[in-house]
LUMRO-268775 format. One record per residue: residue in three letters; x, y, z of N, C-alpha, C in turn. Coordinates in Angstrom, 2 decimals, padded with zeros to 5 digits. Example, Ala and Ser with C-alpha at 12.3 -4.5 7.8 and 13.67 -1.06 7.14 Angstrom:
mardo=ALA; nX=013.19; nY=-005.69; nZ=007.80; caX=012.30; caY=-004.50; caZ=007.80; cX=013.20; cY=-003.30; cZ=007.80
mardo=SER; nX=012.85; nY=-002.25; nZ=007.08; caX=013.67; caY=-001.06; caZ=007.14; cX=012.90; cY=000.03; cZ=007.87
//
This chain:
mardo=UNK; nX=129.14; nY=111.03; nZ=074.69; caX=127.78; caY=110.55; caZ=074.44; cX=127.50; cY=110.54; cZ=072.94
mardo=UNK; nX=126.55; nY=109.41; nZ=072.56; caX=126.63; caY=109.52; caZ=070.92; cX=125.03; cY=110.27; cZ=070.63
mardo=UNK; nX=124.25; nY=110.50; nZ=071.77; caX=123.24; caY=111.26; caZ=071.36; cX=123.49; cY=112.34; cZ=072.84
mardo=UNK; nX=123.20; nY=113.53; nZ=072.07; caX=123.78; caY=114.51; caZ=072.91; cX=122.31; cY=115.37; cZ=073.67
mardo=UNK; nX=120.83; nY=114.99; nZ=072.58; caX=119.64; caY=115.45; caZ=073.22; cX=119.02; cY=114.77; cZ=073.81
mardo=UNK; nX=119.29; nY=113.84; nZ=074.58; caX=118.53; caY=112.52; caZ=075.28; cX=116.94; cY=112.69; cZ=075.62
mardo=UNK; nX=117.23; nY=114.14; nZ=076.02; caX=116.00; caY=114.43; caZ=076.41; cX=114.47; cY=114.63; cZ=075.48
mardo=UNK; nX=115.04; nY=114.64; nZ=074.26; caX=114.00; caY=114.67; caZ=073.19; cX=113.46; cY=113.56; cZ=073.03
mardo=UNK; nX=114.23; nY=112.78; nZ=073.18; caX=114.14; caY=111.35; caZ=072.40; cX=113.23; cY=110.70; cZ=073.90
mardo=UNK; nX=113.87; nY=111.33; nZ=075.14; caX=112.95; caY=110.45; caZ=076.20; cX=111.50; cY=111.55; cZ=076.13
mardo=UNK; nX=111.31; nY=112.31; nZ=075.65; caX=110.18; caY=113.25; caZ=075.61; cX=108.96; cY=112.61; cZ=074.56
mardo=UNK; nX=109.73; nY=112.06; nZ=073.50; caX=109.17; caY=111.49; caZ=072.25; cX=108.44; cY=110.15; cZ=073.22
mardo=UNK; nX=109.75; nY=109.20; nZ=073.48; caX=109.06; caY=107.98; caZ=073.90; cX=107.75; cY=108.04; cZ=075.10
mardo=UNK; nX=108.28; nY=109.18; nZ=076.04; caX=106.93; caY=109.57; caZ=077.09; cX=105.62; cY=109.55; cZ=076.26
mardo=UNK; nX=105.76; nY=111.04; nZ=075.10; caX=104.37; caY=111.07; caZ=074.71; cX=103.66; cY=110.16; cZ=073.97
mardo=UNK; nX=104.32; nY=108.82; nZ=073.58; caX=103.81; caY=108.01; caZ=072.84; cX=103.15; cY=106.83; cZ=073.93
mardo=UNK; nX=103.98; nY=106.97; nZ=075.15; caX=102.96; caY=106.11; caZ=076.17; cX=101.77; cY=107.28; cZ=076.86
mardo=UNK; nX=101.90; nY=108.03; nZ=077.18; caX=101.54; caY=108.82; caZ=077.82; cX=100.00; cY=108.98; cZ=077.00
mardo=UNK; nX=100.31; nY=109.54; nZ=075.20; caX=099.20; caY=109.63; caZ=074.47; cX=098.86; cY=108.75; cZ=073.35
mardo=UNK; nX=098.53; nY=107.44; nZ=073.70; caX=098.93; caY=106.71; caZ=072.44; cX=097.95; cY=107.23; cZ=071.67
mardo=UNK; nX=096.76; nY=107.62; nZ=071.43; caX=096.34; caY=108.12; caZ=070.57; cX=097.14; cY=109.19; cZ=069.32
mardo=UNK; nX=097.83; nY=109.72; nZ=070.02; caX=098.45; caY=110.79; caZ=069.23; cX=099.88; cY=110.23; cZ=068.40
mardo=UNK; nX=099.94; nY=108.67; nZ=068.42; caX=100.98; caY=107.97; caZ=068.04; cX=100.67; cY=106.90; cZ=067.42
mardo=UNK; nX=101.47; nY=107.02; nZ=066.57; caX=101.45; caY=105.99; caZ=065.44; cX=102.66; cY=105.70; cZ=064.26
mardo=UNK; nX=103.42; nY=104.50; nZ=064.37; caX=104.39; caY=104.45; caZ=063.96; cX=104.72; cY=104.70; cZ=062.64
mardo=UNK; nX=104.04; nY=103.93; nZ=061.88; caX=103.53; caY=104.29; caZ=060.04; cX=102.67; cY=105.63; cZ=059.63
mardo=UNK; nX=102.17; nY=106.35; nZ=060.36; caX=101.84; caY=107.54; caZ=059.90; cX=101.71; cY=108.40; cZ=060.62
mardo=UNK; nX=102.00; nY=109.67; nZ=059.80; caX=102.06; caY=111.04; caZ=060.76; cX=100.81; cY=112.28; cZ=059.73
mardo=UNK; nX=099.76; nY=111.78; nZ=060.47; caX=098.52; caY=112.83; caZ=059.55; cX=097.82; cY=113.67; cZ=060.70
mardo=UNK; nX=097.59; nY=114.87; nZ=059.94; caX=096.82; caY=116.04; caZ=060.89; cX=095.57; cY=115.15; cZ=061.26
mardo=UNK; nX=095.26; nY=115.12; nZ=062.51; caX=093.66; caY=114.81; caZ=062.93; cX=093.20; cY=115.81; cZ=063.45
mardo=UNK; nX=093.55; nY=116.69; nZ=064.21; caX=092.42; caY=118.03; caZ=064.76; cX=093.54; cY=119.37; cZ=065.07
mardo=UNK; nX=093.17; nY=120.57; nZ=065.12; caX=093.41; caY=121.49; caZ=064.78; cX=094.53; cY=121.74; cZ=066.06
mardo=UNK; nX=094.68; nY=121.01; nZ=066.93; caX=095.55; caY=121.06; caZ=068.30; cX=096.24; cY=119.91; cZ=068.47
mardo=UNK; nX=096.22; nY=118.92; nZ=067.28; caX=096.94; caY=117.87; caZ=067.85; cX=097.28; cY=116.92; cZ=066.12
mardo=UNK; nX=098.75; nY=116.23; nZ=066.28; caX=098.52; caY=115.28; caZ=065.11; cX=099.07; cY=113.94; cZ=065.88
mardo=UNK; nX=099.01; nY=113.46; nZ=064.47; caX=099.33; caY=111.86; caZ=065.15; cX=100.31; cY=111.71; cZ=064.43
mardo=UNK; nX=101.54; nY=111.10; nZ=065.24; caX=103.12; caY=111.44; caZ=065.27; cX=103.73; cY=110.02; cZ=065.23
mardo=UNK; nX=105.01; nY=110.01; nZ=064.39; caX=105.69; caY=108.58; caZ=064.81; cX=106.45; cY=109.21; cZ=065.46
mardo=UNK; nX=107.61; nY=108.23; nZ=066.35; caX=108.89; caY=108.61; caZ=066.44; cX=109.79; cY=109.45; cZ=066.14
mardo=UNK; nX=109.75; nY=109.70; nZ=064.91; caX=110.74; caY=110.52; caZ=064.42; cX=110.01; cY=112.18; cZ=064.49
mardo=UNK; nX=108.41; nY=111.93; nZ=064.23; caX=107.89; caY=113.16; caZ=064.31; cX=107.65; cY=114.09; cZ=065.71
mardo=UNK; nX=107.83; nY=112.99; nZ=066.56; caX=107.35; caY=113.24; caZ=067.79; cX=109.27; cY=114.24; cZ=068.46
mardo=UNK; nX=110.18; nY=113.27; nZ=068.00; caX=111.47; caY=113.86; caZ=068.27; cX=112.13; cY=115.06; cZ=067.41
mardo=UNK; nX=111.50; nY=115.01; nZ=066.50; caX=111.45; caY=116.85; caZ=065.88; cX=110.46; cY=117.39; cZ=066.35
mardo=UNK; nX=109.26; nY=117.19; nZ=066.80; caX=108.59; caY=118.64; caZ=067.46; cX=109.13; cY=119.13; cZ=068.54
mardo=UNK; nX=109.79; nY=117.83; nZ=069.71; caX=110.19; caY=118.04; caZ=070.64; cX=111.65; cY=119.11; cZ=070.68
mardo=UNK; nX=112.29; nY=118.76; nZ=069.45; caX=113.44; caY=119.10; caZ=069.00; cX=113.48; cY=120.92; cZ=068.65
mardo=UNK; nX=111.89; nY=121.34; nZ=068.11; caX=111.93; caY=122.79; caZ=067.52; cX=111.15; cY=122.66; cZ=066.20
mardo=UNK; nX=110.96; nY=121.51; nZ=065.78; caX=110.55; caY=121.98; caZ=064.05; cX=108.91; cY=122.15; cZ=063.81
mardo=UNK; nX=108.55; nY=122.51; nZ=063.08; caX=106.90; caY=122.80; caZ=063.14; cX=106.31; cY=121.78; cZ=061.59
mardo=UNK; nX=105.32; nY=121.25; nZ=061.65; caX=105.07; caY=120.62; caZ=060.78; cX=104.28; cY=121.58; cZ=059.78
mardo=UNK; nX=105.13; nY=121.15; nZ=058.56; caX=104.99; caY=122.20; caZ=057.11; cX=103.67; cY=122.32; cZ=056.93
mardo=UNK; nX=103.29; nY=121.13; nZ=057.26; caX=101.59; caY=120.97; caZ=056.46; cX=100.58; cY=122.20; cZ=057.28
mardo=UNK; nX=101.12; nY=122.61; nZ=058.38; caX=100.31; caY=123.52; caZ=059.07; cX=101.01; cY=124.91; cZ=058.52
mardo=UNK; nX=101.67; nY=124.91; nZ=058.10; caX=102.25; caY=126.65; caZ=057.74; cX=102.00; cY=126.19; cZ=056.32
mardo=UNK; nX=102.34; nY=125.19; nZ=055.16; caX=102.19; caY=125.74; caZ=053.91; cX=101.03; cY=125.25; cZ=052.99
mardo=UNK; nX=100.69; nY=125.55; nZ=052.34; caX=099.90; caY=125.11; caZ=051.30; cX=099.70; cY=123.63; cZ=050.74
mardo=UNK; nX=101.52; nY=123.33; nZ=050.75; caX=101.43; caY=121.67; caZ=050.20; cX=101.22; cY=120.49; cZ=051.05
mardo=UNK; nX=100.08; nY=120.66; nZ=051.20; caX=099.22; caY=119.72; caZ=052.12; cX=099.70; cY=118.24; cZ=051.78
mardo=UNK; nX=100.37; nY=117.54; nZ=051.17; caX=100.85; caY=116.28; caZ=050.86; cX=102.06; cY=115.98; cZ=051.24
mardo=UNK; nX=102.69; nY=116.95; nZ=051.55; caX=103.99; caY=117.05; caZ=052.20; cX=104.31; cY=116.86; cZ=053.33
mardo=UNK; nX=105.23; nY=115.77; nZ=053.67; caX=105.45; caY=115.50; caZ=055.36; cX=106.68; cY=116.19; cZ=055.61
mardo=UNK; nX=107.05; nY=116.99; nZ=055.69; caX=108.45; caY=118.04; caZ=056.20; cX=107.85; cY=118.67; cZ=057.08
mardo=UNK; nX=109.18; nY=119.08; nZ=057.68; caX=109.07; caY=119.97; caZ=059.04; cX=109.87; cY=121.36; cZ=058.16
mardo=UNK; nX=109.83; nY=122.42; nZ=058.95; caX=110.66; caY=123.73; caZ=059.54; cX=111.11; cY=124.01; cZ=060.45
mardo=UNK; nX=112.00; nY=124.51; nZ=060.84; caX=112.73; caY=125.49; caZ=062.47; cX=112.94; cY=126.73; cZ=061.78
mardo=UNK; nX=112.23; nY=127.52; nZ=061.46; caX=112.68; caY=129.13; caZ=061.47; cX=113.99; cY=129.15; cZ=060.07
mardo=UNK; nX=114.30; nY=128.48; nZ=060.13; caX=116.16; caY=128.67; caZ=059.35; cX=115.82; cY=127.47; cZ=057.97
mardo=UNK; nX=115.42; nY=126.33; nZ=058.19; caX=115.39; caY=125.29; caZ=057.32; cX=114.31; cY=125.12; cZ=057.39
mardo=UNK; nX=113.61; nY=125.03; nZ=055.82; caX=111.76; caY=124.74; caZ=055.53; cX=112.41; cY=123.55; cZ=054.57
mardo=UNK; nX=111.30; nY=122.64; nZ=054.60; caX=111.04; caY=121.50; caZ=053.65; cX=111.61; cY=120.46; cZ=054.16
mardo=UNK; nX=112.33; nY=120.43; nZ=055.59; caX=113.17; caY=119.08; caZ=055.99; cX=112.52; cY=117.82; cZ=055.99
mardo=UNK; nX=112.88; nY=116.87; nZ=055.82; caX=112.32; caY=115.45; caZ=055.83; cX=112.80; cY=115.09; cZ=057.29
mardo=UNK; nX=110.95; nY=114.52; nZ=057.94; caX=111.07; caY=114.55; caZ=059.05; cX=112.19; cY=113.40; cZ=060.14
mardo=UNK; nX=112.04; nY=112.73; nZ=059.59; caX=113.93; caY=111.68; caZ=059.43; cX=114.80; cY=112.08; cZ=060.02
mardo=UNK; nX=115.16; nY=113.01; nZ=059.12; caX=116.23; caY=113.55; caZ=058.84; cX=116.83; cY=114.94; cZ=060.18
mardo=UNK; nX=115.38; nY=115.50; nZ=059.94; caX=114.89; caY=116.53; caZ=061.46; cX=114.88; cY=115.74; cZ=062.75
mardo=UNK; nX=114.85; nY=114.60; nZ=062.98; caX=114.50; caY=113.89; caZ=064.34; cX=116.53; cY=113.75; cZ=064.64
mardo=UNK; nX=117.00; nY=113.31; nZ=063.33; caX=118.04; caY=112.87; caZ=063.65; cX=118.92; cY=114.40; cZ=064.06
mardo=UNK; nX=118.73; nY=115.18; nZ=062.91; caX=119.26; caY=116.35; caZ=063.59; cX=118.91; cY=117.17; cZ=065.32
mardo=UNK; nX=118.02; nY=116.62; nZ=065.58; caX=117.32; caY=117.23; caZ=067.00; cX=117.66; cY=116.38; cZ=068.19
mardo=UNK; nX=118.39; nY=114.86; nZ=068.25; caX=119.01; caY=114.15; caZ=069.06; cX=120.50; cY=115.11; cZ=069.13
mardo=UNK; nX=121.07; nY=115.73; nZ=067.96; caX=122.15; caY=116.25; caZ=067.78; cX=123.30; cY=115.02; cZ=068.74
mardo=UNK; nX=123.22; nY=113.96; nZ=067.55; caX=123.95; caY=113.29; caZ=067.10; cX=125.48; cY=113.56; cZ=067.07
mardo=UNK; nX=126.37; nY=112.53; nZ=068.10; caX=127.96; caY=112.71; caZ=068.20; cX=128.73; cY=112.78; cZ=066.83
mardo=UNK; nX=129.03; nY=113.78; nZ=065.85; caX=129.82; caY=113.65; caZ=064.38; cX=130.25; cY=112.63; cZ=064.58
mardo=UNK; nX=131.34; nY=112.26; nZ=065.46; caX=132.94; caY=111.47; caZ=065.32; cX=132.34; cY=109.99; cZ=065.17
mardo=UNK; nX=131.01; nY=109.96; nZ=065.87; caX=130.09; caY=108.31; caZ=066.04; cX=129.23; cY=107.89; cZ=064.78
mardo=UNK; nX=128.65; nY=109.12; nZ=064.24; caX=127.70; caY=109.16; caZ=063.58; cX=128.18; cY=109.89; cZ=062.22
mardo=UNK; nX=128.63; nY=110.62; nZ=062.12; caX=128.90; caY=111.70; caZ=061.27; cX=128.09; cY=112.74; cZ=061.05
mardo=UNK; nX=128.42; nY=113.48; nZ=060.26; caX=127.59; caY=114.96; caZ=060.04; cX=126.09; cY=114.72; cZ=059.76
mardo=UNK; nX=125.40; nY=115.32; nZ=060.38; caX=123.95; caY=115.46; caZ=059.46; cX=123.47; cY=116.68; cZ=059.16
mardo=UNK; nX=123.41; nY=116.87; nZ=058.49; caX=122.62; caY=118.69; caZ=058.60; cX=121.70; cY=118.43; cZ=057.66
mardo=UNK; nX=120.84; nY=119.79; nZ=057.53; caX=119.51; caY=119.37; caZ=057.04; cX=119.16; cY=118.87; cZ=055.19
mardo=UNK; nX=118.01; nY=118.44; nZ=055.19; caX=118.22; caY=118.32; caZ=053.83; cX=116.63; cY=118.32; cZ=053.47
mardo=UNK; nX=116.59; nY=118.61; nZ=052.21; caX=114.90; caY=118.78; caZ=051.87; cX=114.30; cY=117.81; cZ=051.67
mardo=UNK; nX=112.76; nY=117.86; nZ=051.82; caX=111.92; caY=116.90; caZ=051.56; cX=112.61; cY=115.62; cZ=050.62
mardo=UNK; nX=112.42; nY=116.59; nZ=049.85; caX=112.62; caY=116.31; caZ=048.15; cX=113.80; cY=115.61; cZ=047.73
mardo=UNK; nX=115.03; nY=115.52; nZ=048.28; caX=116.40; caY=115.45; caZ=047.86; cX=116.45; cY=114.27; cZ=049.05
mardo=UNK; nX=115.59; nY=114.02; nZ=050.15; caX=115.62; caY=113.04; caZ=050.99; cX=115.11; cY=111.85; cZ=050.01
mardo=UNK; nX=113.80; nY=111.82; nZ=049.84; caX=113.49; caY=110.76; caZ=048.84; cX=113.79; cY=110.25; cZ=047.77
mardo=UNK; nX=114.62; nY=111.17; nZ=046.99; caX=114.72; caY=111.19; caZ=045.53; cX=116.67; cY=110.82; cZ=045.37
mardo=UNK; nX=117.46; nY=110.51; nZ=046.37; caX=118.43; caY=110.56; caZ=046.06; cX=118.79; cY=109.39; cZ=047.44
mardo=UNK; nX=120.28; nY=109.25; nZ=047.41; caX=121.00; caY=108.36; caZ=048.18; cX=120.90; cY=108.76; cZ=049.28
mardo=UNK; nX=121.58; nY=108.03; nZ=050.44; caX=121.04; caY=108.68; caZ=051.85; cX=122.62; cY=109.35; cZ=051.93
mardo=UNK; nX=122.45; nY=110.57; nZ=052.45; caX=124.14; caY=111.29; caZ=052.77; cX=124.46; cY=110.81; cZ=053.81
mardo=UNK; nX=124.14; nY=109.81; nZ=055.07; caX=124.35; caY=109.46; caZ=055.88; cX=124.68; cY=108.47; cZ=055.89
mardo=UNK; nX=126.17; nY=108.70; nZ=057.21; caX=126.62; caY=107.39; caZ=057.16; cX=125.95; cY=106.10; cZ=057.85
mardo=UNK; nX=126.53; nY=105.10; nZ=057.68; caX=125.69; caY=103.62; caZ=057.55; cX=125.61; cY=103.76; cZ=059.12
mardo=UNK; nX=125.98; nY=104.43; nZ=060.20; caX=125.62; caY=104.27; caZ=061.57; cX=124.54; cY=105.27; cZ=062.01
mardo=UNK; nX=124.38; nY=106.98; nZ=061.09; caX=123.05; caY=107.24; caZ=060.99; cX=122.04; cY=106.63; cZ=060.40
mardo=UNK; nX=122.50; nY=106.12; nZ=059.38; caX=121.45; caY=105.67; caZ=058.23; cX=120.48; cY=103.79; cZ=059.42
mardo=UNK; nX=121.15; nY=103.78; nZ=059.92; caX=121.35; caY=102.59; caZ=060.68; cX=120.22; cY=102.73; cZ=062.30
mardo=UNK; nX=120.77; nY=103.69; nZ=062.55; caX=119.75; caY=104.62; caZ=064.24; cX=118.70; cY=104.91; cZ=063.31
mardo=UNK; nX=118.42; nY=105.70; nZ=062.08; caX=117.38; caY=106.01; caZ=061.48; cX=116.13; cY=104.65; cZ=061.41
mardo=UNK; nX=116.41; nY=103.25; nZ=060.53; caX=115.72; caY=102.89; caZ=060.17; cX=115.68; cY=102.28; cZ=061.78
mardo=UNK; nX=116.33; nY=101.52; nZ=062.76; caX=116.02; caY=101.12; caZ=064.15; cX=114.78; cY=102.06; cZ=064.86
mardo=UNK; nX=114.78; nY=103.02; nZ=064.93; caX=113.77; caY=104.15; caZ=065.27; cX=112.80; cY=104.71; cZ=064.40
mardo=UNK; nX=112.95; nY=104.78; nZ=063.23; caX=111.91; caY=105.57; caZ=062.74; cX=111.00; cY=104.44; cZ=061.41
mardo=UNK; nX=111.66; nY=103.06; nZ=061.37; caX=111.15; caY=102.49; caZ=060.64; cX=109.70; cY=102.65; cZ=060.53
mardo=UNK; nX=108.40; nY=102.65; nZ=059.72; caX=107.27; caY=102.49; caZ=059.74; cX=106.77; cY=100.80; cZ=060.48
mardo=UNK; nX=107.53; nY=100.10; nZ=059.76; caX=107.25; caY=098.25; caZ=060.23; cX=108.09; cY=097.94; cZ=061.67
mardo=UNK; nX=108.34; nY=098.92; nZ=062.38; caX=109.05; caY=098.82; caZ=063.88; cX=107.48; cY=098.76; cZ=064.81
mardo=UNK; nX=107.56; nY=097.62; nZ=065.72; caX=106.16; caY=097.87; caZ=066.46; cX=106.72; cY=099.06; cZ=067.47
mardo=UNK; nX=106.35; nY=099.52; nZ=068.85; caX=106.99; caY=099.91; caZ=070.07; cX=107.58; cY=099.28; cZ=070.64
mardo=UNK; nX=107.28; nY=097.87; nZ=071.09; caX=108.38; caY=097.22; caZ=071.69; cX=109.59; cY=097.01; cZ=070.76
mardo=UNK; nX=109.96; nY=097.32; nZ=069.41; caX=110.98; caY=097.28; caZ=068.67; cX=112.25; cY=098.72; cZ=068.90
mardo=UNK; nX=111.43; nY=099.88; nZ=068.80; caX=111.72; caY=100.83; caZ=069.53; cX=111.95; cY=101.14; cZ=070.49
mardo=UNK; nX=111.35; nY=100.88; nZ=071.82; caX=112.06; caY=100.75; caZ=073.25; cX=113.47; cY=099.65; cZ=073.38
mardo=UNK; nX=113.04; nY=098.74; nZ=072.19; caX=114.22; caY=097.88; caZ=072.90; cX=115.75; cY=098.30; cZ=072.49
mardo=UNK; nX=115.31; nY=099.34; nZ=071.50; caX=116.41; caY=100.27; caZ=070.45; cX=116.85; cY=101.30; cZ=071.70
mardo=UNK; nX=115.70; nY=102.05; nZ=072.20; caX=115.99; caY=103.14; caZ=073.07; cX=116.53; cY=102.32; cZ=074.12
mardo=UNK; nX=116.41; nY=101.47; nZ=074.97; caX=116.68; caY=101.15; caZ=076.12; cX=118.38; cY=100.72; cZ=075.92
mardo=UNK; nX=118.65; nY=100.03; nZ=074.07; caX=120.19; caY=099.64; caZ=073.62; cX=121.11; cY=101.44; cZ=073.72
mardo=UNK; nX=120.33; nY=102.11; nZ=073.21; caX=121.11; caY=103.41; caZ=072.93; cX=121.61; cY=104.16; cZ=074.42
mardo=UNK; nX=120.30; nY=103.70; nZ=075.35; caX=120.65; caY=104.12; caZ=076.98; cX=121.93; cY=103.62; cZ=077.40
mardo=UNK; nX=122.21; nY=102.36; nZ=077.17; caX=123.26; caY=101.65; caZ=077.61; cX=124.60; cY=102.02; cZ=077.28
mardo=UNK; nX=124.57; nY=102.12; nZ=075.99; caX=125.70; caY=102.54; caZ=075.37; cX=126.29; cY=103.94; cZ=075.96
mardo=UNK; nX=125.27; nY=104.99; nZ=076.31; caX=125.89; caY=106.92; caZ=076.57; cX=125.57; cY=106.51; cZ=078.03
mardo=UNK; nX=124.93; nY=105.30; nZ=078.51; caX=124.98; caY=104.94; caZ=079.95; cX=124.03; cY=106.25; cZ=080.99
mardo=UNK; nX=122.76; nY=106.17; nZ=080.06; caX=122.09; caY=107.19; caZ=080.33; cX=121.00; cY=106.03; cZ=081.19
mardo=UNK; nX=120.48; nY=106.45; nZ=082.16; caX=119.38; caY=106.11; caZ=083.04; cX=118.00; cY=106.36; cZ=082.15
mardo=UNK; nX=117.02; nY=105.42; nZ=081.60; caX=115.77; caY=105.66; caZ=081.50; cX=114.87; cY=106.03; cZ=082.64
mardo=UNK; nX=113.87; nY=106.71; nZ=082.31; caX=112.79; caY=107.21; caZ=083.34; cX=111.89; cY=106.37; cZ=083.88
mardo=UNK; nX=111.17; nY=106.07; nZ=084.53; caX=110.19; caY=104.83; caZ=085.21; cX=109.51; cY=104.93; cZ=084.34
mardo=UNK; nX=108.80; nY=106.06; nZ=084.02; caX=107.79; caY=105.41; caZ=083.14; cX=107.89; cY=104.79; cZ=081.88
mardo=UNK; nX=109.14; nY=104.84; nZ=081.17; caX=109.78; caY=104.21; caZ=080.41; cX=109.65; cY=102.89; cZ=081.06
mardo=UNK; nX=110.59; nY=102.65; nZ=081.30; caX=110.99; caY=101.46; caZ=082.44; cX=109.83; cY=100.57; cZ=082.41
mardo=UNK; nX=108.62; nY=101.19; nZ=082.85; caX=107.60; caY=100.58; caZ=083.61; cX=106.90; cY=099.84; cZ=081.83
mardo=UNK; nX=106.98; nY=100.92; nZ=080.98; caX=106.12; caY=100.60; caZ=079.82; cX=107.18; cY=099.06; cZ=079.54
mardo=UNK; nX=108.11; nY=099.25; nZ=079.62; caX=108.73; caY=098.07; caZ=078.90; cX=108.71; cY=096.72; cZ=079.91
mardo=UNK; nX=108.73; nY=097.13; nZ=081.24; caX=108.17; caY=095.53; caZ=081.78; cX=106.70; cY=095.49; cZ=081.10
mardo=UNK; nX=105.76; nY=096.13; nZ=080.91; caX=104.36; caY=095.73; caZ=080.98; cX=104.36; cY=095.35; cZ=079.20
mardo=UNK; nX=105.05; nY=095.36; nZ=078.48; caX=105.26; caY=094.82; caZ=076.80; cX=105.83; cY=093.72; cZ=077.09
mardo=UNK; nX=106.94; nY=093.14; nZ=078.05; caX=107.49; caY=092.52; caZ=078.04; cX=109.07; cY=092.68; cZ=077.11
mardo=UNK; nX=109.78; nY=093.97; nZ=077.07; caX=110.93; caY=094.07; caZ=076.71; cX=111.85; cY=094.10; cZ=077.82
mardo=UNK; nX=112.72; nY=093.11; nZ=078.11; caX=113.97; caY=093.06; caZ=079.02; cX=114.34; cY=094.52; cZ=078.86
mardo=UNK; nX=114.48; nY=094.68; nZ=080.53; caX=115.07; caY=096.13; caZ=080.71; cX=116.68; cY=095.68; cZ=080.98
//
């Protein structure tokens, strides 16, 4: 299988039908003290373990996550690590900081770097994304869930 947490990633896509309020592809900002509004990638690192920085640290401008072990991750970068991604398909990812995410080359190879912008692009609508998730199903020959399923007849994305 080239994504080994399926289940995050179908957890992510649930809560984005499930709560579209709490989703939004281009931005991920605190709105109330129990809830934020998540893209893709943010939604598959919470699901994944990581906690969003802006609620534990001070630097309120900062979009990174934490898991206990790694603070400052770029949330990207955290989504991709939390599918825990096949090496031999994808190659290594391990974590990397905010800071060194933006400010430098991507360490990932062109088939992460590649799943990254397909999924976590900001200019991806949802039906751009399901039709990504429903390609990635095919490939590890993983079964989507109905309500998946169901969201993408009612967009009109070929299942």
């Amino acid at each position: 299988m080239r994504i080994g947490n399926w289940h995050v990633l179908i957890a992510a896509v649930e809560m984005a039908i499930r709560e579209p309020k709490l989703y939004r592809q281009g931005v991920w900002a605190r709105v109330t003290p129990c809830g934020t509004v998540r893209c893709i990638a943010g939604w598959i690192a919470y699901f994944g373990g990581w906690l969003d920085d802006k609620e534990i640290s001070p630097m309120r401008d900062i979009y990174s996550v934490s898991n206990g072990v790694h603070q400052g991750v770029a949330i990207e970068h955290a989504a991709l690590i939390s599918l825990n991604l096949d090496p031999e398909f994808y190659g290594e990812v391990a974590p990397i900081d905010y800071f060194e995410w933006v400010d430098m080359e991507s360490p990932l190879s062109d088939k992460a770097s590649r799943l990254a912008h397909n999924l976590f692009s900001g200019q991806a609508d949802f039906e751009d994304i399901l039709a990504n998730v429903r390609d990635l199903a095919r490939a590890d020959g993983v079964e989507l869930p109905e309500l998946i399923l169901e969201e993408m007849s009612r967009l009109g994305v070929p299942a």
